[in-house]
PAZAPA-4460 file (N, C-alpha, C; in steps of 0.05 Angstrom, whole numbers, plus 32768, in hexadecimal, padded with zeros to 4 digits):
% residues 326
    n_x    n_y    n_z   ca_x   ca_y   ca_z    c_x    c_y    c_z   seq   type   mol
   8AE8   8746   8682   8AD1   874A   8671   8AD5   8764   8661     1      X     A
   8ACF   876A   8646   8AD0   877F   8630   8AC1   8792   8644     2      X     A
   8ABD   87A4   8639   8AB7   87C4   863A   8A92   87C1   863A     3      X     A
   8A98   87BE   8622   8A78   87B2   8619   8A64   87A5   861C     4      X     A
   8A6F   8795   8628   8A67   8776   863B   8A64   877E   865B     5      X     A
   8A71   8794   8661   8A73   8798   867A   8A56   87AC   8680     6      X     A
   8A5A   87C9   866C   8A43   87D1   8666   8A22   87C3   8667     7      X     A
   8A25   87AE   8656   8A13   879E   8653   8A02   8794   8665     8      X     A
   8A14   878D   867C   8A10   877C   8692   8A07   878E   86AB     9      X     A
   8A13   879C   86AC   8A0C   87B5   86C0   89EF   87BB   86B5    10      X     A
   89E7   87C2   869B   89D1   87D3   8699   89B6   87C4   869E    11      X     A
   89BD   87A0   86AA   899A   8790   86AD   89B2   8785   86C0    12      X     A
   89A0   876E   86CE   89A2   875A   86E0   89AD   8742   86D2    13      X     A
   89BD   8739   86DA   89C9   871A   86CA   89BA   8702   86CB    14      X     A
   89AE   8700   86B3   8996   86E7   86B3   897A   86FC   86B1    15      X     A
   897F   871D   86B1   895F   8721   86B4   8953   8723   86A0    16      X     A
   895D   8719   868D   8943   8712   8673   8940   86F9   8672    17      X     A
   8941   86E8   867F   8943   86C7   867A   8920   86C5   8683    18      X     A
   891B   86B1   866B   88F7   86B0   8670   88EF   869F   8685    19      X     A
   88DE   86A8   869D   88D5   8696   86A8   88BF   8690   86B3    20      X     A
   88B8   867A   86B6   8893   866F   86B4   8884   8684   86CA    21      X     A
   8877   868A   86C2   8862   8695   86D7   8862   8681   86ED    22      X     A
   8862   866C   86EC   885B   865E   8702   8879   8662   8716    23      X     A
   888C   8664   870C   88A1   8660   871D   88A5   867F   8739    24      X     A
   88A5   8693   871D   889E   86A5   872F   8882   86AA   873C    25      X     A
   8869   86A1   8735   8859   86A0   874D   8865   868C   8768    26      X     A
   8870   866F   8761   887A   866A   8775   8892   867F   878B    27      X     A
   88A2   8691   8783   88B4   8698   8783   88A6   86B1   8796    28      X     A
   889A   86BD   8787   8889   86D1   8794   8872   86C9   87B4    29      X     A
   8865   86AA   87AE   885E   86A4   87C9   886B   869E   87DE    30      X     A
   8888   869F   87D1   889B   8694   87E9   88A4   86A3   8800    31      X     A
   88A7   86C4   87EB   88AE   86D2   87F9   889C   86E2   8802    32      X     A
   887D   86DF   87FA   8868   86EA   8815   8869   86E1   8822    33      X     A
   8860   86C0   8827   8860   86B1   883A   8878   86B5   8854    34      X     A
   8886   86B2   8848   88AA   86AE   8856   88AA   86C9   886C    35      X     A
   88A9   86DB   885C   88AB   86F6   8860   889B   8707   8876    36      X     A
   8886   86FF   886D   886A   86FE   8884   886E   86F3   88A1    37      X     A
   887E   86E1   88A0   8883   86DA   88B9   889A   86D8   88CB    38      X     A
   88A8   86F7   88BD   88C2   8704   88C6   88BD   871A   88DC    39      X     A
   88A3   8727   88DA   88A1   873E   88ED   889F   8727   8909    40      X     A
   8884   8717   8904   888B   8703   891D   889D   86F5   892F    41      X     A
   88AE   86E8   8923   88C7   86E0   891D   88E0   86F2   8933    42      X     A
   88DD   8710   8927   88ED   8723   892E   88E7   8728   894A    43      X     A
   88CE   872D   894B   88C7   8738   8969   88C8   8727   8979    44      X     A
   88C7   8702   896F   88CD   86F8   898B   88ED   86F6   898C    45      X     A
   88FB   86F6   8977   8921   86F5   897D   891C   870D   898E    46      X     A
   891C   8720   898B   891F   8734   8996   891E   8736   89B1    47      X     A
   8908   8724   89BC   8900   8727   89DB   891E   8725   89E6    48      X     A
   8936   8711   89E1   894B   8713   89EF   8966   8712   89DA    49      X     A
   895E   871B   89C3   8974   8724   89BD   897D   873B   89AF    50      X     A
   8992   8740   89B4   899B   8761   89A4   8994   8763   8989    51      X     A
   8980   877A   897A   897D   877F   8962   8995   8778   8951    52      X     A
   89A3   8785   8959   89BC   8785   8937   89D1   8768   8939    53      X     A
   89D5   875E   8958   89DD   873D   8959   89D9   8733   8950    54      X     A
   89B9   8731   8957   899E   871F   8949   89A3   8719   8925    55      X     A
   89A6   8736   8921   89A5   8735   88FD   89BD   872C   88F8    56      X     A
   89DA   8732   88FF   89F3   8732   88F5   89EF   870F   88F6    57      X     A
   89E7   8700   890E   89EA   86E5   890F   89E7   86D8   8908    58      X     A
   89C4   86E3   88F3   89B0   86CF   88E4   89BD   86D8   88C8    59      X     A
   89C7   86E1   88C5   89D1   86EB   88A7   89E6   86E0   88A3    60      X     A
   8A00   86E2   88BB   8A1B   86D2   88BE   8A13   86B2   88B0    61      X     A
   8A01   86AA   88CC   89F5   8690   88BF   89EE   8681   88A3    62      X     A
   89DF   8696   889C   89CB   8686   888B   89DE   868E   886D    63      X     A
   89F4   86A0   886B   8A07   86A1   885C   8A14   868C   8856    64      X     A
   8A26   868B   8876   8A35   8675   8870   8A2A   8659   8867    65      X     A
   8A10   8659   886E   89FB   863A   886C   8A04   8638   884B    66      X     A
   89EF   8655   883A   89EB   8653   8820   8A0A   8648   8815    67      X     A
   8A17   8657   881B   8A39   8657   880A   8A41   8638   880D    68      X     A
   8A3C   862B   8825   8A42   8613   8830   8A35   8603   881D    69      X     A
   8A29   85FB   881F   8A0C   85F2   880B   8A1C   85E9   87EF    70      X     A
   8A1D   860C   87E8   8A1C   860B   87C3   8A3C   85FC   87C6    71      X     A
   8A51   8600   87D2   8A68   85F9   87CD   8A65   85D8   87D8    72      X     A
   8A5C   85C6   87DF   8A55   85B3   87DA   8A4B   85A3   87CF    73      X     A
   8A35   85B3   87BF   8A2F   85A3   87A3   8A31   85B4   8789    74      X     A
   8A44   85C9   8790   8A51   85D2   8772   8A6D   85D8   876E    75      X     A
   8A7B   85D5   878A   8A93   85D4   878D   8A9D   85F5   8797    76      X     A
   8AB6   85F2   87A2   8AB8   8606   87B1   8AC2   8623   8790    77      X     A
   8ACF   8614   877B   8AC9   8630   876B   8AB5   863B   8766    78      X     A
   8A99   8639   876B   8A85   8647   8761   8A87   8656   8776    79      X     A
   8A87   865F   878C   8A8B   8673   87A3   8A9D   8686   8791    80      X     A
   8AAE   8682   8778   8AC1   8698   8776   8AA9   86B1   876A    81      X     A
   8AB7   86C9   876F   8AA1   86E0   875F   8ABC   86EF   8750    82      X     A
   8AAA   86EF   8733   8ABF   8719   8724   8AC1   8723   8737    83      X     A
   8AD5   8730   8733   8ACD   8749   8741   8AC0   875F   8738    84      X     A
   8AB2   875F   871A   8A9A   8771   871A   8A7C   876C   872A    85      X     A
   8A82   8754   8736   8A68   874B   873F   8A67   8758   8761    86      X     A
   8A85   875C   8767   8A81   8768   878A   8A6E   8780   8790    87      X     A
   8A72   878E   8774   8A61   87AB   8781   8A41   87A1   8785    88      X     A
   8A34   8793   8777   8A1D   8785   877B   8A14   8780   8797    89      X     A
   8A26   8764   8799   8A23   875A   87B8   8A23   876E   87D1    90      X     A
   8A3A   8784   87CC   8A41   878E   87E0   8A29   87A5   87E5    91      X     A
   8A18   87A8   87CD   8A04   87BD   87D7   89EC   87AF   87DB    92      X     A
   89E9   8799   87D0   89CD   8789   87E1   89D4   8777   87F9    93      X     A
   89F1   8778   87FF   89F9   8770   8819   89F5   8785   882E    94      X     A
   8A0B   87A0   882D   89FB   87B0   883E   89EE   87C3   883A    95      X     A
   89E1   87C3   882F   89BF   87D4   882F   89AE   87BF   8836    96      X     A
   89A4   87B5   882B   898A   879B   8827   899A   878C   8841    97      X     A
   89A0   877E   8840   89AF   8766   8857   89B4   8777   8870    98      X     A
   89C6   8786   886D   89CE   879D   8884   89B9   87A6   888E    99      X     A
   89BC   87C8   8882   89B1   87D4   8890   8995   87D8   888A   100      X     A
   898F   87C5   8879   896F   87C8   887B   8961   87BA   888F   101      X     A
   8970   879B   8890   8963   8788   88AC   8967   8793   88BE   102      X     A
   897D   879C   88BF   8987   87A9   88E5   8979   87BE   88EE   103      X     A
   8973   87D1   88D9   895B   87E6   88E1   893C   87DD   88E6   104      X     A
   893C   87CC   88D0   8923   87BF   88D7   891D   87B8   88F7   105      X     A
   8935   87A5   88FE   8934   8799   891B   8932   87A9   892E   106      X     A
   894C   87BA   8928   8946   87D2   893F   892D   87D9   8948   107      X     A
   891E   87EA   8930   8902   87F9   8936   88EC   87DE   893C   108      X     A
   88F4   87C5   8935   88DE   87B5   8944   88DE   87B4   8964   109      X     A
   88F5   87BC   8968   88F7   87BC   8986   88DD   87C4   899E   110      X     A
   88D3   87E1   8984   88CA   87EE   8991   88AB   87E7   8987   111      X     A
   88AA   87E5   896D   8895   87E5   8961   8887   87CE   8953   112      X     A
   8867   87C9   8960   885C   87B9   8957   8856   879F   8940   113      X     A
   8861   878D   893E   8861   8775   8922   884F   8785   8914   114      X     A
   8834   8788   8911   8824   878F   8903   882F   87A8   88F9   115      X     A
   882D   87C3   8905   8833   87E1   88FD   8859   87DF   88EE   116      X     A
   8861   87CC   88F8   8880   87CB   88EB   8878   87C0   88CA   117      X     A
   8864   87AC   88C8   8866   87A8   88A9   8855   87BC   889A   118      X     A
   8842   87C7   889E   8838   87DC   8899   8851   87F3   8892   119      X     A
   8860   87FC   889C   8876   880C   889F   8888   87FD   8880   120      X     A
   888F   87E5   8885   889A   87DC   8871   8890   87DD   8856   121      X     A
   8877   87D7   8859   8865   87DB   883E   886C   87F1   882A   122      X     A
   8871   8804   8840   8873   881B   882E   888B   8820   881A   123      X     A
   889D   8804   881B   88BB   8800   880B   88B5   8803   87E5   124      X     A
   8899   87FE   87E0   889A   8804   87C5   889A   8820   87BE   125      X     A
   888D   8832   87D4   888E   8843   87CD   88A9   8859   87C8   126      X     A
   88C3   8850   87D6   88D9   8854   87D0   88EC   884F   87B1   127      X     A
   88E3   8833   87AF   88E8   8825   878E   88DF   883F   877F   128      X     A
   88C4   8842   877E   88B3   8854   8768   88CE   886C   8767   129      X     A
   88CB   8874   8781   88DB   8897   8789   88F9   8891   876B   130      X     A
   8905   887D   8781   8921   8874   8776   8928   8870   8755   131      X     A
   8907   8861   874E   8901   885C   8727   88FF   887F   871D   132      X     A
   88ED   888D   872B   88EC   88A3   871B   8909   88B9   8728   133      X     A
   890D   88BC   873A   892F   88C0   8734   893A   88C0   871F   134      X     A
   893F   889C   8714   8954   8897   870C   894B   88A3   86E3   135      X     A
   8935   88A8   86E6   892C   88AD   86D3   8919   8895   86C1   136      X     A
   890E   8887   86D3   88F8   8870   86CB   88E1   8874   86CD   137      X     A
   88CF   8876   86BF   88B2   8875   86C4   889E   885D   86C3   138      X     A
   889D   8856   86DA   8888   8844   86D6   886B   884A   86D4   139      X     A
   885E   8834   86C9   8844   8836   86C3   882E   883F   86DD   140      X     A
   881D   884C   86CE   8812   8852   86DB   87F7   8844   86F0   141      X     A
   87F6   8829   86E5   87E0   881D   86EE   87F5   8814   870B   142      X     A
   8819   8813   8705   881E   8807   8714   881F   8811   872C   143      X     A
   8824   8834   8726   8828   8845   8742   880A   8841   874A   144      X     A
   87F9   8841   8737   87DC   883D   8750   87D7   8824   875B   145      X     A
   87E2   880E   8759   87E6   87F8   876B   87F8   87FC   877A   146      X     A
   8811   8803   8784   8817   880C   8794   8807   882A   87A9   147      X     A
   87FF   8838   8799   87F0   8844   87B0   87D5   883A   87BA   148      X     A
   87CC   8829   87AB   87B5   880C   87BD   87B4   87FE   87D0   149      X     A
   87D4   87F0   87CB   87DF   87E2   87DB   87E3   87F0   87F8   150      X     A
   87E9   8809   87F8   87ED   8824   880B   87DA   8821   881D   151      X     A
   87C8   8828   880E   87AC   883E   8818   879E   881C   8827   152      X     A
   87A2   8801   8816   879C   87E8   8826   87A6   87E4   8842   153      X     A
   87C3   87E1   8843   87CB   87DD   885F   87CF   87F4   8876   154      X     A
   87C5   8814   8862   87C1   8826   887C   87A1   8813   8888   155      X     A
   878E   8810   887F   8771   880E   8882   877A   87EC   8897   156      X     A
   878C   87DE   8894   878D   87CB   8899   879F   87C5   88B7   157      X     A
   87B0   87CE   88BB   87C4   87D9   88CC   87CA   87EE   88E2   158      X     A
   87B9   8809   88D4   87B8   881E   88E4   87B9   8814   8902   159      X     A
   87CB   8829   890D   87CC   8827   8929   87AF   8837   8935   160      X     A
   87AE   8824   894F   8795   8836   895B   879F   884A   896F   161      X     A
   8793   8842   898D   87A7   8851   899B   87BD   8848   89AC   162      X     A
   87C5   8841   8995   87E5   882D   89A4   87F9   8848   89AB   163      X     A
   8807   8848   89BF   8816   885B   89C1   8831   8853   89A6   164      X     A
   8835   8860   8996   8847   885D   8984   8862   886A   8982   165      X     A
   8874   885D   8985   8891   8866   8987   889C   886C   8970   166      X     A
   88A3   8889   8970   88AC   889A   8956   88C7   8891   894A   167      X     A
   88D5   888A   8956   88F9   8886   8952   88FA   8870   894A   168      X     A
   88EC   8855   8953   88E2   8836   894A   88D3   8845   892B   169      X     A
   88C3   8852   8928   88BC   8857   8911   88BF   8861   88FF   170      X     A
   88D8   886D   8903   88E7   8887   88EE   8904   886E   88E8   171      X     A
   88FE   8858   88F7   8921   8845   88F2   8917   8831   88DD   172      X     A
   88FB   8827   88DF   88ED   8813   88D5   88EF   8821   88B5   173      X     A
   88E5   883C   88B5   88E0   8843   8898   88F9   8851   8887   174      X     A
   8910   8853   8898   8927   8852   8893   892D   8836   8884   175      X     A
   892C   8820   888E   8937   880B   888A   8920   87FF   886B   176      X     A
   890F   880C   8870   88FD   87FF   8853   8912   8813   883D   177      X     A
   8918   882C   8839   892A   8845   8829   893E   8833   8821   178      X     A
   894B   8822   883A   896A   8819   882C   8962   87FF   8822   179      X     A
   8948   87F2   8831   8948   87DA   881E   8944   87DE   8800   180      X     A
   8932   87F5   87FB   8928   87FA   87DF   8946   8802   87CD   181      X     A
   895C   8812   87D6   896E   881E   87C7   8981   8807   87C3   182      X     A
   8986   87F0   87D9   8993   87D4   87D0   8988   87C5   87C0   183      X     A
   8968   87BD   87C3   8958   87B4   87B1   8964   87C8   8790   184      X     A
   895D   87DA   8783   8963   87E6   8779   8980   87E7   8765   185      X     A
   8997   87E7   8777   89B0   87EA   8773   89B2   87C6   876C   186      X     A
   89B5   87B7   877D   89B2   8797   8773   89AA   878A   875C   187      X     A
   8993   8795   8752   8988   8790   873F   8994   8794   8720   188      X     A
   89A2   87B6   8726   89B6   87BF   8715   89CD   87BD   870F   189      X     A
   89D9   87B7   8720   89F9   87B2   8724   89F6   8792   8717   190      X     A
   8A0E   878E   8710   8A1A   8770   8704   8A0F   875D   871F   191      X     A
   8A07   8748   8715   89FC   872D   872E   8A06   8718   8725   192      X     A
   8A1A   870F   8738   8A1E   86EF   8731   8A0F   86DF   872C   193      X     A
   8A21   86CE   871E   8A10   86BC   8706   89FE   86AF   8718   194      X     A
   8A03   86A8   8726   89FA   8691   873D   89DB   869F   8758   195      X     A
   89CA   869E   8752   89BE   86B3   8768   89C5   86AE   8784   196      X     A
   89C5   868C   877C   89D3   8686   87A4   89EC   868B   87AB   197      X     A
   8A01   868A   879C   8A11   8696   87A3   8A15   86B2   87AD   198      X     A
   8A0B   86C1   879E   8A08   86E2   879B   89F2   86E9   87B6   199      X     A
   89DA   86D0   87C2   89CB   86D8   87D6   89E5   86D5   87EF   200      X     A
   89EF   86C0   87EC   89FD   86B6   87FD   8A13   86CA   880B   201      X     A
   8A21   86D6   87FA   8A36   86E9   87FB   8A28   8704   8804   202      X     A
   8A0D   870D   87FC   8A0D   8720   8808   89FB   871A   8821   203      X     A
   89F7   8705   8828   89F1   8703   8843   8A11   8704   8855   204      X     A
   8A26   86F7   8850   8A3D   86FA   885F   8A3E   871C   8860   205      X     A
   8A39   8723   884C   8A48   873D   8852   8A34   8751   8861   206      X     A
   8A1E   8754   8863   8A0D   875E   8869   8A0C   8757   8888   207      X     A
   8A12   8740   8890   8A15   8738   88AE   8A2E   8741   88B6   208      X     A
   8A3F   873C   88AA   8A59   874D   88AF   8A5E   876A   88B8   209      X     A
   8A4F   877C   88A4   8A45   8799   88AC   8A38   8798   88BE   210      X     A
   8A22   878E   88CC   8A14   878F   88DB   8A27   8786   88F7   211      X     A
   8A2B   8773   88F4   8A46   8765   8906   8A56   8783   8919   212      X     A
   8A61   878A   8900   8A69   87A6   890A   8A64   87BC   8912   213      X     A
   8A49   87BF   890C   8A38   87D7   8916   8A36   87D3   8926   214      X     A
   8A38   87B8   893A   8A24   87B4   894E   8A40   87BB   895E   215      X     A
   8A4D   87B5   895B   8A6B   87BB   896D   8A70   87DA   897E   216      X     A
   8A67   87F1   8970   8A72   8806   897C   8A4F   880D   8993   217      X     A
   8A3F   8804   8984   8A27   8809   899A   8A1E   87F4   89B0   218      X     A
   8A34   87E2   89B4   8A33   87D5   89CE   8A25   87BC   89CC   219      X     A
   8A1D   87B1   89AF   8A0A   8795   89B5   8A17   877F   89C0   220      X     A
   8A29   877D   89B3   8A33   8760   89B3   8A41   875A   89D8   221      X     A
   8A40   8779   89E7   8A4A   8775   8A04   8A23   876D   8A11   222      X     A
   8A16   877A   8A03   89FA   8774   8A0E   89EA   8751   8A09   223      X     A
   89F9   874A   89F5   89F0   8726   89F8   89FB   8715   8A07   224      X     A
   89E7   8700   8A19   89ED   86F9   8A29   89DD   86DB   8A26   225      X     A
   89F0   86CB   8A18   89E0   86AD   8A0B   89D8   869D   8A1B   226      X     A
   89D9   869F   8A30   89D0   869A   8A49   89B5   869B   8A4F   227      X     A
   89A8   86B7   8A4B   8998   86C4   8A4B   8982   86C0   8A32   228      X     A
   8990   86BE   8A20   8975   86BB   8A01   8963   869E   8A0C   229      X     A
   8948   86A9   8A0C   8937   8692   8A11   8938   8682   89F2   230      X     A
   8926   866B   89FC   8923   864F   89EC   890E   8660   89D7   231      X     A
   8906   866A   89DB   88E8   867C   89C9   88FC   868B   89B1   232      X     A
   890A   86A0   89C3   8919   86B0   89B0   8934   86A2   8999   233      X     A
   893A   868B   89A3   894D   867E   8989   8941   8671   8979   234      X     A
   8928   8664   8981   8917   864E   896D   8911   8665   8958   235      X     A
   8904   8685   8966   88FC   8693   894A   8918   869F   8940   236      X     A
   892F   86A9   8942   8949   86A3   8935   8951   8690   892D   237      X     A
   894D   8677   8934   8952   8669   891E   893E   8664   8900   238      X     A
   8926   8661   890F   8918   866B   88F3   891B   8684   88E2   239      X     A
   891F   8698   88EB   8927   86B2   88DF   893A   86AA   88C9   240      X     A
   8956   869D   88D2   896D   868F   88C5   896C   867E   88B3   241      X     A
   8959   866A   88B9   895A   8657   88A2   8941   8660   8890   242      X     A
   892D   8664   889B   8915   8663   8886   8913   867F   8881   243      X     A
   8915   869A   888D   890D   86B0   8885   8928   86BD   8870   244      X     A
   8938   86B1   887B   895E   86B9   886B   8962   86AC   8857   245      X     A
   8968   8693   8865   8976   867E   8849   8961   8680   883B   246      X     A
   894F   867B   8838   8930   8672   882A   8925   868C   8815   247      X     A
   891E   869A   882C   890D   86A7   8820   8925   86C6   8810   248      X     A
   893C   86CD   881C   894E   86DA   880E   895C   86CD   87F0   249      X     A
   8961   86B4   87F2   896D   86AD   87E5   894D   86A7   87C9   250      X     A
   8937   86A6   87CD   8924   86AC   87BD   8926   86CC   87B8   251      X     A
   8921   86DA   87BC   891E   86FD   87BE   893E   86FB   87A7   252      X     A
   8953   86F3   87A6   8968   86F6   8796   8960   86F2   8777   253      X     A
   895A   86DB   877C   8946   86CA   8764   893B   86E2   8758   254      X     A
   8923   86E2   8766   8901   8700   875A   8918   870E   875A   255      X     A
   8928   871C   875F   893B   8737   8758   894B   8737   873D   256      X     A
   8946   871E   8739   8959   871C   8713   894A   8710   86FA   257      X     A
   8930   8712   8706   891B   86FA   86F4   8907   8710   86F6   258      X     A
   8901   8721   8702   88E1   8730   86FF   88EB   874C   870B   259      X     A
   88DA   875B   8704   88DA   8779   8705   88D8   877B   8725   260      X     A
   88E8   8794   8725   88E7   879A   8741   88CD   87A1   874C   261      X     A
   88B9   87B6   8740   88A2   87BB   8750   8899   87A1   8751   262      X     A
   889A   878D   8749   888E   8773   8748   8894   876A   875B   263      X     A
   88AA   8764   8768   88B3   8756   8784   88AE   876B   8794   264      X     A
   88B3   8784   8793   88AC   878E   87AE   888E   878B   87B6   265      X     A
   887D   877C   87A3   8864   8779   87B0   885D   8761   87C8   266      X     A
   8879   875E   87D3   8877   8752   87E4   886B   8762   8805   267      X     A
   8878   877B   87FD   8875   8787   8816   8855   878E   8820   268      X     A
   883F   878E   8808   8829   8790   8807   881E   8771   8816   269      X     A
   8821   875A   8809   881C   8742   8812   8828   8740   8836   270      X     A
   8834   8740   883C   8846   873B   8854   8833   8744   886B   271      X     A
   8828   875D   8868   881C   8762   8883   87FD   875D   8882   272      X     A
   87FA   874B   8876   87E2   873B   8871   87EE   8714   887B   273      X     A
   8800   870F   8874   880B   86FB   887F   880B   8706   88A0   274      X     A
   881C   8713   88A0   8822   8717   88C4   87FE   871A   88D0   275      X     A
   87F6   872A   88CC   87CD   8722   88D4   87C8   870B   88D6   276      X     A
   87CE   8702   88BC   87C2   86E2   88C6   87D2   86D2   88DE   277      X     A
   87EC   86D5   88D6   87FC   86C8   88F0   87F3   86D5   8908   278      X     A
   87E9   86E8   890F   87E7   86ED   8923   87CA   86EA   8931   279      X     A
   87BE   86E6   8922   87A2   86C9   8925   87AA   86B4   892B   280      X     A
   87C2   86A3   891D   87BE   8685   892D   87D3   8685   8932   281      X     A
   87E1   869A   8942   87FC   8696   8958   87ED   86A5   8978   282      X     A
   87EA   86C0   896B   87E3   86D2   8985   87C5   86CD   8987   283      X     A
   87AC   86C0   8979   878E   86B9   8979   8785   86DA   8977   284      X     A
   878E   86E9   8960   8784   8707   8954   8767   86F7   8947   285      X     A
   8759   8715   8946   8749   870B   893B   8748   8721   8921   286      X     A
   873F   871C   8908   8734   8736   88F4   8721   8742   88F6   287      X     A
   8720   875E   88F4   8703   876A   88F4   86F7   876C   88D0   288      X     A
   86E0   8775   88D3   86D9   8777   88BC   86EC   8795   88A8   289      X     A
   86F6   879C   88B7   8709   87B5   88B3   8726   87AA   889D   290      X     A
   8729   8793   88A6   873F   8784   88AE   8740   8773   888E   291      X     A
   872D   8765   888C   8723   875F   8872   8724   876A   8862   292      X     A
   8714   8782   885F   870E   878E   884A   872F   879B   8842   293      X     A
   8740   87A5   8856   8754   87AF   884A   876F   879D   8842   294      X     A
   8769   8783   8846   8776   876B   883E   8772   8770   8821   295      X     A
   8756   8769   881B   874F   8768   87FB   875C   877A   87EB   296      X     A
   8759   879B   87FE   8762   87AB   87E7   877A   87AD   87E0   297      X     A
   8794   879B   87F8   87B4   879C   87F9   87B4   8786   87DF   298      X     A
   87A5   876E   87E2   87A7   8756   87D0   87A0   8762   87B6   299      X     A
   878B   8772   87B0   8784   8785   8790   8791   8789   8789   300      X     A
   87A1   87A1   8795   87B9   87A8   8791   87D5   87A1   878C   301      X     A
   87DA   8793   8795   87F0   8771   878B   87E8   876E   876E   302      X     A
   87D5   8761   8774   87CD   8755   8754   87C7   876D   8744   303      X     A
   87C0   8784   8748   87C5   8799   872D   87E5   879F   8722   304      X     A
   87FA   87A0   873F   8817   87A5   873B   8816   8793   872C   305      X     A
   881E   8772   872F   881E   8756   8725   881A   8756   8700   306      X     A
   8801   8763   86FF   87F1   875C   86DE   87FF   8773   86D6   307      X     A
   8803   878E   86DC   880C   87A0   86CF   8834   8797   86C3   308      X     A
   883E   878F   86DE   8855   878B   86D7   885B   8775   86C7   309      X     A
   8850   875D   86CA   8852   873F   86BC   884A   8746   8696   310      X     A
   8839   8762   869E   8838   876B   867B   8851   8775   866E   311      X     A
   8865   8785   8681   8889   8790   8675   888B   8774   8668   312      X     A
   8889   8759   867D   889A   8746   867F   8890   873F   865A   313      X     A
   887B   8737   8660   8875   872C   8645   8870   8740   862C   314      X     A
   887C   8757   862B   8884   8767   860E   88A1   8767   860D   315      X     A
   88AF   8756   8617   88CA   8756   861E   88DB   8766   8626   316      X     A
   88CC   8778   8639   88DF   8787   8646   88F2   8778   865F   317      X     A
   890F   877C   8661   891B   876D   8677   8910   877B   8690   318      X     A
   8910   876B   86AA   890A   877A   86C1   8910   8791   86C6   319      X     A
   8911   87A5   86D4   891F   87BC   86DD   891D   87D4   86CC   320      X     A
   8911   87C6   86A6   891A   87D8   8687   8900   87EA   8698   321      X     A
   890C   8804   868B   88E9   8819   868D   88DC   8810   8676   322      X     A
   88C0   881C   8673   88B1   8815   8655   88C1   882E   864D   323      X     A
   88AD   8830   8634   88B5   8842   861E   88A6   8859   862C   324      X     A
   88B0   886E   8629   889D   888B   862F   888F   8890   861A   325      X     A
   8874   8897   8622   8865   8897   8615   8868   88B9   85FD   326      X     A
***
């Protein structure tokens, strides 16, 4: 590829000006609340018997090789090929996002509550923002006050009462939202294969791969004992694998090259409003009137990020572009 062309490609997402229906990305966007929402769940019961970073390296190993398997069957095994301007891409939303953002995630669920863990996560837009004005981007301002809505919602919604709360589970959790935001970020920018399943696919291998190996010097893989994983804990690993991985990752690739980033990270706002509900008609929770009201103000907030950003979309700004300074 020219000089210029290479430039080109680096400076947006490949495909991220390509128009697309509102409807697809609202579908696209419910996929990955929904999906997503029912990952903290999900986690905590793998977890009961199996090793955090196993757990991840396995469901990622998996649901890699699934995707790659897949596309090379009904598109043939050359579409698996990648440029090689396209590796640096993969390899940083493989291990950041894939890696070490799930594995930390898992870790600190160990300790820490489904509910208070997505709450913790929530706070991943607020990293984006940090990372946009860094880089020298200014976003709008209606948008940073939907993100701090979304905030001030799932503190009101979530807050711990007097749960004894484990600091090191909570300092790993909000670690792991930092690197998901800076992969999120870096992915978006860097060259993306043409293909999003392919490109999800690959950096799921590699991201389980890293993880694979992390787990090696701190003793996991001598600590599983398949013997031992109950019938409870693989049914929610295997859903983790197929429906929270293949599914709902290989969507999140999609929203990463089709819509602005603060736009998808408004997933993290939705999510711990999904996990509430699941935890009404799994664990029989009930809502308080507390509980409600700070639902509404996480959901406001969505939809102010949503209208504010879907406005870039339609003055034709590409995803990711800053506006104009005023």
């Amino acid at each position: 590829m020219a000089g210029a062309d290479r430039t080109a490609v680096a400076a947006r997402p490949t495909a991220g000006s390509r128009t697309v229906e509102p409807a697809a990305l609202a579908a696209g966007l419910g996929a990955v609340y929904l999906l997503w929402g029912s990952t903290y769940l999900g986690n905590r019961i793998a977890l009961e018997s199996l090793p955090p970073m196993v757990s991840t390296a396995g469901r990622f190993l998996a649901a890699g090789a699934l995707v790659l398997a897949v596309t090379a069957l009904r598109r043939g095994p050359a579409r698996l090929r990648l440029p090689r301007d396209r590796w640096a891409g993969v390899a940083a939303g493989g291990i950041l996002m894939v890696g070490a953002g799930s594995a930390l995630l898992a870790i600190g669920q160990q300790y820490v509550p489904s509910g208070l863990a997505s709450l913790l996560v929530a706070a991943m837009p607020l990293w984006v923002l940090t990372i946009r004005l860094g880089s020298g981007q200014r976003p709008r301002p209606m948008a940073v006050v939907g993100v701090l809505g979304g905030i001030a919602g799932l503190a009101l919604l979530l807050v711990a009462g007097d749960q004894r709360l484990h600091l090191a589970g909570m300092a790993t959790i909000v670690a792991s939202t930092m690197v998901w935001a800076a992969g999120s970020t870096l992915a978006q920018r860097l060259p993306a294969p043409d293909d999003h399943l392919v490109g999800a696919g690959w950096q799921m291998l590699v991201g389980g791969v890293a993880v694979a190996v992390a787990a090696l010097p701190v003793g996991e893989w001598h600590r599983l004992r398949p013997g031992e994983v109950t019938g409870r804990s693989w049914v929610a690993w295997t859903y983790l694998m197929l429906v929270c991985t293949v599914v709902g990752f290989s969507v999140y690739t999609w929203l990463l090259r089709r819509a602005p980033l603060q736009l998808v990270a408004t997933y993290a706002y939705v999510n711990p409003v999904i996990a509430v509900l699941l935890g009404m008609v799994v664990l029989d929770e009930r809502l308080t009137g507390r509980q409600l009201l700070a639902g509404a103000v996480v959901l406001g907030s969505v939809a102010l990020v949503i209208a504010v950003e879907r406005q870039r979309q339609l003055r034709g700004l590409p995803p990711g572009t800053p506006a104009a300074p005023p």
